[in-house]
N, C-alpha and C positions, 0 to 999 in steps of 0.2 A: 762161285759159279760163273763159268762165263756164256756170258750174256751172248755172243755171236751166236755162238754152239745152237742154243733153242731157238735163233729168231726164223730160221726157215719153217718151222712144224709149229711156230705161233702165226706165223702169217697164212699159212695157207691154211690156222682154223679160221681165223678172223676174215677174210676172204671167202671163205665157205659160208660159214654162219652168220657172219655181220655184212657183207659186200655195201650193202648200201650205207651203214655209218660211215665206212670209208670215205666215200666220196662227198660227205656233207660237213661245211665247218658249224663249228659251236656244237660237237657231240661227245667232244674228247674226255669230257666225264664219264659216259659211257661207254666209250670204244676202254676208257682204262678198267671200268669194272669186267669189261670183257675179258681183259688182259691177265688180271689179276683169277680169275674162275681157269685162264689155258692152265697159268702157272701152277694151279694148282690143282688141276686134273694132270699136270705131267711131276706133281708131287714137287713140284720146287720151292724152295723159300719166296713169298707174294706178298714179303712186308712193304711198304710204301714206296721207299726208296727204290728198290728192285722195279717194281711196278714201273716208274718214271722211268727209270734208263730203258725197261722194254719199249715204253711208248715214246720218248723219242727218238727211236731206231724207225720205228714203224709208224709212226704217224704225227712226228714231230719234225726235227734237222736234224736229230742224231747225237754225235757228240758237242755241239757247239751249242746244244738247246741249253744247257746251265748255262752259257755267258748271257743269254736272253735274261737272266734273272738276276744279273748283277748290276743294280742301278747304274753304277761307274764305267760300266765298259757303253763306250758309243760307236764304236766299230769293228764288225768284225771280218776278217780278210780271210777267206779260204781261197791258196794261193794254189793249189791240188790236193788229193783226197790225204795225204799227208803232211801238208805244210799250210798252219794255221796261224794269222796274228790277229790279236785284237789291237784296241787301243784303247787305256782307261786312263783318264786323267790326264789329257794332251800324251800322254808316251804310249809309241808302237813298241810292243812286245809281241815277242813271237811263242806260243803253249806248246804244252806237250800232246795237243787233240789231234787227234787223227781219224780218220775214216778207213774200214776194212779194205777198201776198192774205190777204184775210179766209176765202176758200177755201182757202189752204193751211194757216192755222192752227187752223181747222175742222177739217181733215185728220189733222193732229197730236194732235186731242182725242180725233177718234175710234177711231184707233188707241191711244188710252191705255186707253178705256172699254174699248174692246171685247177686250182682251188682260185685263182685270179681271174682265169678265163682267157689268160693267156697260151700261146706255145713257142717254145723253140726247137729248131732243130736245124739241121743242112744248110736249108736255104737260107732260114731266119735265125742263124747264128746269136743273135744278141736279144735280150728281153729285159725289161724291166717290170717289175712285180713289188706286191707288197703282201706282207704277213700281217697275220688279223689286230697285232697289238698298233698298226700302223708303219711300224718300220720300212726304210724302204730296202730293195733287194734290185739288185742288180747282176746280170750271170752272161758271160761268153763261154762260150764251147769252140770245139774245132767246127768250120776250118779257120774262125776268124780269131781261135788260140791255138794252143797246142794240149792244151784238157781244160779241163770244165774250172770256172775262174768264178767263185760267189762273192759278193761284197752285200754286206748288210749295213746299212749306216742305221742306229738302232733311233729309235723313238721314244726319245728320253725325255719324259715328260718334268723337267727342272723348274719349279717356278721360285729363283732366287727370290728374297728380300732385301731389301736394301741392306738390312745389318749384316747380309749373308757377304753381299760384294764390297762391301767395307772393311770387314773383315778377311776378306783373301785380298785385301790390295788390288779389287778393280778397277775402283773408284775411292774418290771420298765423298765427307760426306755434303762437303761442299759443292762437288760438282751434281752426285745426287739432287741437291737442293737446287740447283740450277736447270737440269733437266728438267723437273718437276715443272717448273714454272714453263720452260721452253714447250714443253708437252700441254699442258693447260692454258697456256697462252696460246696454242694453236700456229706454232711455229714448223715450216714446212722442214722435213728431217731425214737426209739420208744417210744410212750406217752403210759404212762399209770394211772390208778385213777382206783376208785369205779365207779357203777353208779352214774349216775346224776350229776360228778364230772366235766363236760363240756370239755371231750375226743373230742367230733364231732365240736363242733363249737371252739376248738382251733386250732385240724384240720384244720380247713376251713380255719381261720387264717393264720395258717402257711405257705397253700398252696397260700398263696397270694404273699411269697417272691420266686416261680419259675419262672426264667426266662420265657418270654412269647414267647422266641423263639426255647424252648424245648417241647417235646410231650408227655402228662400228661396221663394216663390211671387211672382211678379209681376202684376199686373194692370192694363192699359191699352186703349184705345182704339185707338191704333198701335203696336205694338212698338216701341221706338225704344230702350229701355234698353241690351240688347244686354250682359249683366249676365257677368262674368266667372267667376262664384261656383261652384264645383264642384257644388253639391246646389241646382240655380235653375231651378225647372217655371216656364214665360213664355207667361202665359194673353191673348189678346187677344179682344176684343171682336166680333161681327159683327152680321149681322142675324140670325139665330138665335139668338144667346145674347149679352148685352149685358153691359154693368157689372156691373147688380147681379145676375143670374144667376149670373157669372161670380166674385162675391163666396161669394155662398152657395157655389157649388162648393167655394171655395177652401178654404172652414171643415172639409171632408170630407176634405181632402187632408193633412191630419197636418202643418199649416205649423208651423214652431217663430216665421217673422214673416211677415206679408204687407206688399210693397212696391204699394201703390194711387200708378197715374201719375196720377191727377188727381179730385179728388172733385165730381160736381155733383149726386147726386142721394140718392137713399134709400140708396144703397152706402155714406155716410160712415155713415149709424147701425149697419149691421153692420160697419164696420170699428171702430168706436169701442166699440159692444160686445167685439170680439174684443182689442181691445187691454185691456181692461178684466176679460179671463176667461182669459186665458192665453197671447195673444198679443201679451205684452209685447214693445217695440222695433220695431212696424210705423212706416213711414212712409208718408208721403202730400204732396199738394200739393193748391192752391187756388189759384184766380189772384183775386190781389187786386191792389189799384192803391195802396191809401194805409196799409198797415202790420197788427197784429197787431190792430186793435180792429175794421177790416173783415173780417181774415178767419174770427174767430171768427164775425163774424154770419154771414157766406157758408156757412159751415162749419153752424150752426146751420138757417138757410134751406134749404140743400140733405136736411138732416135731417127738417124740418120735413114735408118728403113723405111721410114712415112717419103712417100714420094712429092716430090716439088719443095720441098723445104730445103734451104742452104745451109751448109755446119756452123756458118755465121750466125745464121738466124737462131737455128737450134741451142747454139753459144750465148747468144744473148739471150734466150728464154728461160735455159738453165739459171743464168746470173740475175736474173729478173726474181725468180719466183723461188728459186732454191734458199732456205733461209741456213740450213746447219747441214754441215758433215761433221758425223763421229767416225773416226777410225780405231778399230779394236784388235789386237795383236794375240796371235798364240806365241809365245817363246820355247826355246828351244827344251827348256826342263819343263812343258810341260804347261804352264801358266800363261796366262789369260790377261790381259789390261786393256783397259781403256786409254790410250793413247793421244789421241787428239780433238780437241772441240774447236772445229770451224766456223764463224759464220762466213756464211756467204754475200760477197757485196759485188754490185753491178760497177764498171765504171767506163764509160763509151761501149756499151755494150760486151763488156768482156767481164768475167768472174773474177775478183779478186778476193781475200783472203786475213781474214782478222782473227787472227789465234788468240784462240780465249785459254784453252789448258792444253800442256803438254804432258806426258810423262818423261821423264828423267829415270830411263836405267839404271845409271851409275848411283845417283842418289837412293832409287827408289822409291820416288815419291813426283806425286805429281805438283806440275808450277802453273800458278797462273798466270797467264802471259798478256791477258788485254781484257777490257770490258765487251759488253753489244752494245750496239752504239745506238745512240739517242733518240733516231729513227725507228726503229727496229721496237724497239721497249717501247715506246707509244702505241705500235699495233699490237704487242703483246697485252699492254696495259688495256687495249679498248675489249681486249677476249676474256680476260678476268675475270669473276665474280667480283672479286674485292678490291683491293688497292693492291698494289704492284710490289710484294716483298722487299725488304732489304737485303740485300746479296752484293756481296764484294764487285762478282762480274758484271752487276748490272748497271747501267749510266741511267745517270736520271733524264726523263721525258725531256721533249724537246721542247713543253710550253714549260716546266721548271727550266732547263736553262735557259731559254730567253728570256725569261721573268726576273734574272739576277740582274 
């Protein structure tokens, strides 16, 4: 059967008889029984499957709606209403999905926007929107393309385990074990990577070693952390109250850390103060492309918006209170590693740099390259419950080694 052929004499029942489910989300159970009663007043086959590919023609995305259902795929590129890519498993592949018309995938966008509260058109060429699973969606049109350009970055709710990242060679287990302690010792922590380098879902990760009897604030752009944490208020961004609005709130809200999804502008200098005055163990991200000496500048740069303040000062704030950079890589097949563990150390005011692990490509395997230094593990030691584990990377306190 094809499915094109009947969608005009099923829309304009459903239009007739349902108009208002249309316009409402969380009704798609019903709009499909609707669906399923045309098919089979126009005598078609209305077994399940059929059913689905009507509805999302008509009240879904169309043909891209099955990639919505593929855990693996996290983005998907519709480049025009015939040229489709996803990307599953760090690799851009391009499908064989298509759309009937530049009119039907027009269609598809406007029902995205308009279910958001959004619109595009002419004037307001560009939009960004989200679909109810959370994903984000993003769409140009002419004039500011040459057709209608949909990007979906999907909302892929991953909550690795440790044996899960050890097993793909993200990490080991050693370094595992070392974060653990960096993260419950309330060590200040910035990740950074490229896109698609897996910032959000090591994130999420990491947020799994705060204590559950501290109280977690998160801060983002899109919600996407999705944070398991019994005591976790999950502030997101809009057009009313943005980042750093929503920073400042946060300081009001009795955080014991604040989790910041991504830093670009004057919200890094209130987070870097708060980490600095009592909200020790916050973490954050930066998208950098080439390791820990961009992202401090980025970090800096985005600082640099707070007025009155010198890049010097800024520089030494950073190296003052910044305790770790991780940096995490997507490779070209596709794979994911956790590549560098930095601490961070002040010296005349400037950031300097104690590599604690590296990965090794060519080997493939990660090295460990230095301890945290003696100072460092005394403040982690006073945040502890217990005594300060045994760990290769770790040096011992600084009243043990003066005591030798």
């Amino acid at each position: 059967m094809n499915i094109l052929e009947i969608l005009p004499t099923i829309r304009e029942q459903l239009i007739k008889k349902h108009g208002a489910l249309l316009s409402e989300t969380g009704r798609e159970a019903e709009l499909k029984q609707a669906i399923a009663k045309e098919l089979k007043s126009l005598k078609k086959d209305a077994d399940p499957e059929t059913v689905d590919e009507v509805a999302a023609y008509l009240i879904g995305l169309g043909p891209v709606d099955k990639l919505l259902k593929d855990p693996l795929v996290s983005e998907i590129m519709v480049n025009r209403y015939d040229e489709v890519f996803l990307e599953r498993n760090g690799i851009i592949e391009k499908t064989d999905l298509s759309y009937p018309s530049e009119e039907d995938l027009r269609n598809v966008l406007d029902r995205i926007v308009q279910r958001c509260g959004r619109r595009i058109n002419y004037s307001s060429p560009i939009v960004d929107a989200r679909l109810p699973d959370g994903s984000r969606v993003n769409a140009v049109i002419p004039p500011a393309s040459d057709n209608t350009v949909i990007t979906i970055r999907r909302f892929v709710k991953l909550t690795f385990t440790t044996e899960d990242l050890i097993k793909t060679s993200f990490l080991t287990h050693e370094i595992a074990e070392l974060l653990r302690i960096l993260v419950e010792g309330k060590a200040n922590i910035l990740v950074c990577g490229a896109t698609g380098c897996g910032k959000t879902t090591f994130l999420r990760w990491l947020a799994g070693f705060v204590p559950t009897s501290e109280r977690l604030i998160t801060i983002e752009d899109t919600k996407e952390l999705a944070l398991k944490h019994p005591h976790c208020i999950s502030l997101e961004a809009s057009d009313k109250a943005g980042i750093y609005e929503l920073m400042i709130n946060a300081l009001r809200m009795r955080p014991d850390r604040i989790i910041l999804g991504e830093v670009r502008g004057e919200e890094a200098f209130e987070l870097l103060q708060a980490m600095g005055t009592g909200h020790e163990g916050s973490i954050t991200t930066v998208h950098a492309n080439f390791g820990k000496t961009e992202a401090i500048q980025r970090l800096v740069r985005a600082m640099l918006k707070v007025q009155g303040v010198t890049f010097e000062e800024l520089e030494a704030m950073v190296a003052e209170v910044l305790d770790f950079i991780i940096f995490l890589k997507r490779f070209p097949d596709g794979s994911r590693r956790l590549v560098h563990i930095t601490q961070v150390k002040s010296e005349r005011g400037k950031p300097v740099f104690n590599d604690i692990y590296r990965y090794n490509r060519i080997k493939n395997q990660h090295v460990r390259l230095g301890t945290v230094t003696p100072e460092l593990v005394e403040r982690l030691q006073e945040n502890l419950r217990g005594e300060m584990p045994k760990h290769p990377a770790i040096s011992k306190p600084l009243e043990v080694v003066s005591a030798q």
